[in-house]
C-alpha positions in Angstrom: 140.3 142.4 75.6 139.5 141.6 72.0 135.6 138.9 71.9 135.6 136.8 68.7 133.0 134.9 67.2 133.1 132.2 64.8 130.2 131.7 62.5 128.6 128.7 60.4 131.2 126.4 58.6 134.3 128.3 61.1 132.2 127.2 64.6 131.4 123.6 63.6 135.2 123.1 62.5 136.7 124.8 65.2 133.7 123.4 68.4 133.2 126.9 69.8 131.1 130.0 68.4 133.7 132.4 70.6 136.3 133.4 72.7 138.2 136.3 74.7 142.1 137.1 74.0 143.7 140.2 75.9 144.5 142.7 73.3 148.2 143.4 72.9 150.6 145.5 70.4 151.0 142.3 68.3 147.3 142.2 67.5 147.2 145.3 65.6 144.7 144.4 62.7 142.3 141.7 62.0 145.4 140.1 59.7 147.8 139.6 62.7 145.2 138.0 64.9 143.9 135.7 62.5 147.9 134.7 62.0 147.8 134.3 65.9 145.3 131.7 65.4 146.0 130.3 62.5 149.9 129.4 64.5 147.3 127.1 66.8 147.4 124.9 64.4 145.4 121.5 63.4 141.5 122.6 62.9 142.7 126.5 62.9 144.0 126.4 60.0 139.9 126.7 58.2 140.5 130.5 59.2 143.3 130.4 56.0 140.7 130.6 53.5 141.3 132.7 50.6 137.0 133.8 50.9 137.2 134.4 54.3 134.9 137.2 56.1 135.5 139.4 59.3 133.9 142.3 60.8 135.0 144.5 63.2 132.3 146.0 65.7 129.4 144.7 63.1 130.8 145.9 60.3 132.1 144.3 57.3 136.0 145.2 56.8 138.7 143.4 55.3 141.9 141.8 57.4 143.9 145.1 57.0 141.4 146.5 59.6 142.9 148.1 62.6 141.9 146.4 65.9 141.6 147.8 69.4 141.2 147.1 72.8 137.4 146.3 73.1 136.9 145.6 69.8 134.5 142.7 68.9 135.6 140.7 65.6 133.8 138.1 63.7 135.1 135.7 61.6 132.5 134.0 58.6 132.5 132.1 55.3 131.4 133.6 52.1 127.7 132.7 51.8 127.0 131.3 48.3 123.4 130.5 46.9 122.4 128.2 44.3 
């Protein structure tokens, strides 16, 4: 079982701030679940972003990130200041 959470900008757009999905061999890296999402279509498609964030078991990693069974993953806009 893989738990995401969807922060800021990603939970408004998408009305949730998680879910569960049963890990399987096609979700080997943060890249081929967020194209399992993103294939949801309509509101989904915010997780394309070019800035996008993700962490894997609180730590910052980039989509090329091997995932596991258990694994917790976050998904996050880049935070800007001004």
């Amino acid at each position: 079982m893989i738990r995401i959470q969807y922060f800021a900008r990603y939970r408004e757009t998408l009305g949730l701030d998680g879910e569960q999905l049963a890990w399987s061999g096609e979700l080997s890296s943060l890249r081929q679940l967020r194209e399992v999402l993103l294939a949801r279509g309509g509101a989904w498609q915010v997780l394309a972003e070019q800035n996008l964030m993700c962490a894997r078991n609180q730590e910052l990693c980039s989509l090329d990130e091997l995932l596991l069974d258990g694994d917790e993953v976050a998904f996050f806009p880049t935070v800007t200041g001004g």
